[in-house]
C-alpha positions as MATLAB code, in Angstrom:
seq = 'XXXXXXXXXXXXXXXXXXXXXXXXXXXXXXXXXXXXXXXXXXXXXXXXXXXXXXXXXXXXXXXXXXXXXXXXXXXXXXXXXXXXXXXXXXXXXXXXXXXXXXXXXXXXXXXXXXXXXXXXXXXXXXXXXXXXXXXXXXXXXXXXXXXXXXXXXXXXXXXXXXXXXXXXXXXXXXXXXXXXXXXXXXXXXXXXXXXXXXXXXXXXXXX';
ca = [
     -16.719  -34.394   -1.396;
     -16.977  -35.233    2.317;
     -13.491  -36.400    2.348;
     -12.599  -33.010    0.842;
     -14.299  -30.858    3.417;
     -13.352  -32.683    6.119;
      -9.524  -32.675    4.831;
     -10.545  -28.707    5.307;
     -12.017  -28.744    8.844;
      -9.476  -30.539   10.261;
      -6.784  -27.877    9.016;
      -8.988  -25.097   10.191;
     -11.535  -24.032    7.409;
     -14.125  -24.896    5.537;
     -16.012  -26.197    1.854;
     -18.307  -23.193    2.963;
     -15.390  -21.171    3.329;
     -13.322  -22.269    0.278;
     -16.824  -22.023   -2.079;
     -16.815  -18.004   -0.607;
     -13.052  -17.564   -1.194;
     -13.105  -18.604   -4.875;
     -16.229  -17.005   -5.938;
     -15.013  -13.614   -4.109;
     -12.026  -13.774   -6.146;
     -14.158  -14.123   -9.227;
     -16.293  -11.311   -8.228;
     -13.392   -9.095   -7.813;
     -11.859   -9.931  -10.719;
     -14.718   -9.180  -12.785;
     -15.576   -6.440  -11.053;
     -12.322   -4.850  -11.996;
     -13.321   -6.034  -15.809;
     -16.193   -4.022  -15.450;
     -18.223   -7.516  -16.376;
     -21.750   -7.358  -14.517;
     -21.948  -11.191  -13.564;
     -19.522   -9.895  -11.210;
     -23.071   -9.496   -9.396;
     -23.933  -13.551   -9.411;
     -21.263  -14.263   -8.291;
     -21.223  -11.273   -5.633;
     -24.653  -13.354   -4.375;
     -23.728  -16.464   -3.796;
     -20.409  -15.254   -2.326;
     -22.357  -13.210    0.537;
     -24.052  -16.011    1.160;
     -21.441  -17.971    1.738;
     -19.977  -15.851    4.032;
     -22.737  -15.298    6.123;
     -22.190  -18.617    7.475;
     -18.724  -18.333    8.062;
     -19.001  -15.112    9.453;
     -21.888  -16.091   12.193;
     -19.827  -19.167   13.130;
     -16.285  -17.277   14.445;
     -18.263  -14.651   16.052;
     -17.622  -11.684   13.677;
     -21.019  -10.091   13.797;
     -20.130   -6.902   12.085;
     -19.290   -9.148    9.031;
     -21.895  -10.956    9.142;
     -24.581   -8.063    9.306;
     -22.093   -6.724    6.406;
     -22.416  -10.076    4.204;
     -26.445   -9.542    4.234;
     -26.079   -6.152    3.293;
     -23.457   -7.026    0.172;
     -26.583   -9.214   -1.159;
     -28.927   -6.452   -1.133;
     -26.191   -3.877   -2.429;
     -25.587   -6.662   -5.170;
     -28.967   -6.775   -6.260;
     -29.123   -3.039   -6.711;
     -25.736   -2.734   -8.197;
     -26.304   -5.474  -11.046;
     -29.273   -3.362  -12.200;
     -27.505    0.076  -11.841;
     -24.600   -1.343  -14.306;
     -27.216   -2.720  -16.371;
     -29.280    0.454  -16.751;
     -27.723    3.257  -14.427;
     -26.622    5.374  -17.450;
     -28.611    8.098  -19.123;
     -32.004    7.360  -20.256;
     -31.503    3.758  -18.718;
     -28.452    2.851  -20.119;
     -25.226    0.917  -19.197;
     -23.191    2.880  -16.749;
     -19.233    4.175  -17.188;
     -16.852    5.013  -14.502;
     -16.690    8.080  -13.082;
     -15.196   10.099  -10.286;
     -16.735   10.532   -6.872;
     -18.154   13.818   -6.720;
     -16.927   15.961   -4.224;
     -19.939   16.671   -2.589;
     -20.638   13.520   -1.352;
     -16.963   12.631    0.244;
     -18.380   15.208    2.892;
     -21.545   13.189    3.237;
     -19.885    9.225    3.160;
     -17.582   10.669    6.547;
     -20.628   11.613    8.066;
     -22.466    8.286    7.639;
     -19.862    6.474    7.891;
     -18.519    8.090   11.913;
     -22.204    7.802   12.747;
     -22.217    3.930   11.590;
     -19.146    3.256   12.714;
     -20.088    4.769   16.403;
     -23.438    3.049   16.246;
     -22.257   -0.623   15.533;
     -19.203   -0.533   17.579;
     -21.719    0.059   20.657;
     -24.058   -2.475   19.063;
     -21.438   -5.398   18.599;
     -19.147   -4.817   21.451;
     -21.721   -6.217   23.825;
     -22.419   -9.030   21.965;
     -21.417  -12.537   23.672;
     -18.042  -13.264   22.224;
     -17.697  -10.592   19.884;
     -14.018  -10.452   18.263;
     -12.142   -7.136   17.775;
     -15.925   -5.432   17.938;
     -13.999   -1.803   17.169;
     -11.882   -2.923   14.335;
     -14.276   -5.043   13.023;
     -16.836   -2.193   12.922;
     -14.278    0.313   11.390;
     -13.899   -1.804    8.490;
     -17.464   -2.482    7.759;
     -18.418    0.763    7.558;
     -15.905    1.525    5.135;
     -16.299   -1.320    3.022;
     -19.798   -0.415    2.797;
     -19.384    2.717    1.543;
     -16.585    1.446   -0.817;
     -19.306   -1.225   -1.893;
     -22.126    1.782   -2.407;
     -19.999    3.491   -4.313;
     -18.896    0.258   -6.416;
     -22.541    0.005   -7.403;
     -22.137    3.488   -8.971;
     -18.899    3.169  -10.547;
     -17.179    5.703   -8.869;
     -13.606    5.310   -9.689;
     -12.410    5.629   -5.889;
     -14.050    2.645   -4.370;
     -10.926    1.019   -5.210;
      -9.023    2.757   -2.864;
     -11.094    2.294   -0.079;
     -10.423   -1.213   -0.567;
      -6.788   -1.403   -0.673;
      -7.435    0.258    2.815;
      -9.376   -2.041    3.599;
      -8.184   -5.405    2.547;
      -4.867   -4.439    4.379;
      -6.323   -4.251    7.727;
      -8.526   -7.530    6.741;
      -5.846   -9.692    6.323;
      -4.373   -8.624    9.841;
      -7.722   -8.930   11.013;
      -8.006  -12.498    9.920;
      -4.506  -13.926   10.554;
      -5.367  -12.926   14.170;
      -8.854  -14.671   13.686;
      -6.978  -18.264   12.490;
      -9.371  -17.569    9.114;
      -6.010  -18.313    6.757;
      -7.813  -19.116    4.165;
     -10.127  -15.971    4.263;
      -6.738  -13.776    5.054;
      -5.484  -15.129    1.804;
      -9.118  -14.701    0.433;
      -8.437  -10.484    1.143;
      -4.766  -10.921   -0.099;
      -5.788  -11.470   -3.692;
      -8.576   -9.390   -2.932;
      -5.768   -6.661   -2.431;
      -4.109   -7.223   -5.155;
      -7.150   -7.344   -7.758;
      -7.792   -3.685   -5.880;
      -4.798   -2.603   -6.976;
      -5.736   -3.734  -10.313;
      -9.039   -2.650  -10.783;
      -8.205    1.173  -10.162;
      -5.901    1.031  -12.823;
      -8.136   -0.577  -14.976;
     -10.968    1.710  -14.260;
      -8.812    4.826  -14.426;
      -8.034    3.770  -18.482;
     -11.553    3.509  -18.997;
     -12.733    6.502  -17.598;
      -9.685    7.914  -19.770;
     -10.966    6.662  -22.594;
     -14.653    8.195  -22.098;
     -13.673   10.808  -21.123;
     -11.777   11.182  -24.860;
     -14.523    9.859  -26.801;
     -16.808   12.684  -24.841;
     -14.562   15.219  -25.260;
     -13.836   14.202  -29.150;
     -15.264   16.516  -31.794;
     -18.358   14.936  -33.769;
     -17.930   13.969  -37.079;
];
């Protein structure tokens, strides 16, 4: 095993790194299957990240990485009993209301931790990096509640990730947000067909 990570450091990654890539690919992947040990996994991922993260100086992702534990606690029990009267919870649509609301938080945030981070000792791409935390946090929030649209917050922003970590010599963690893309893509099909289909059984007569 020691060979093996240091076969990794000395081509410019990690075991810490490779442990978070794989299990976020799991996570996303069974997030898109709507399968709640997409939560576990979505744990132990954060975790791993937080180290990487707090190593190359990208404290916005870091800070974010904490955050995705807490958000995965909460969102493993809202799929588990979310629903009505404490039941498992379906997809649904954002509703309108709070699109007004999430652009609110999210300038304030996004204004607030760019100020924060930008003064940081060798804080990289402070502005960018801040921009996409923000979102992904809301995407994240919103994943927790099912709302079909988190998935296209993260197509947004797993495309500006992978710039953001080609630049940052994380190649690994670039390709990490390429699949992660791509299982976006996936998911919001997936989750539009099953909203489709409860939406039909709701609107079915009863027999």
């Amino acid at each position: 095993m020691n060979a093996i990570c240091n076969w990794l450091v000395a081509h410019g990654t990690s075991c810490v790194e490779l442990i978070g890539v794989v299990l976020g690919i799991i996570t996303v992947y069974l997030s898109a299957k709507e399968n709640v040990w997409s939560w576990p996994t979505a744990l132990v991922n954060a975790a791993m990240f937080v180290i990487v993260f707090f190593r190359t100086g990208l404290y916005s992702d870091f800070g974010l990485q904490i955050i995705y534990f807490v958000l995965s606690l909460y969102g493993w029990y809202e799929w588990l009993y979310g629903g009505a009267n404490h039941s498992e919870l379906h997809v649904t649509r954002t509703p309108a209301r709070l699109w007004m609301y999430f652009l609110i938080i999210g300038l304030v945030s996004w204004v607030a931790l760019s100020a924060i981070t930008s003064r940081l000792p060798n804080a990289a791409l402070p502005y960018m990096d801040s921009a996409l935390v923000t979102v992904s946090l809301i995407a994240q929030y919103m994943m927790t509640k099912k709302y079909l649209e988190n998935w296209i917050l993260w197509i947004i922003v797993d495309v500006f990730y992978v710039g953001m970590f080609i630049y940052k010599k994380l190649n690994l963690t670039a390709f990490n947000y390429l699949v992660y893309l791509g299982l976006a893509v996936v998911g919001y099909a997936a989750w539009r067909r099953s909203l489709a289909a409860e939406s039909a059984v709701v609107a079915s007569p009863a027999t």
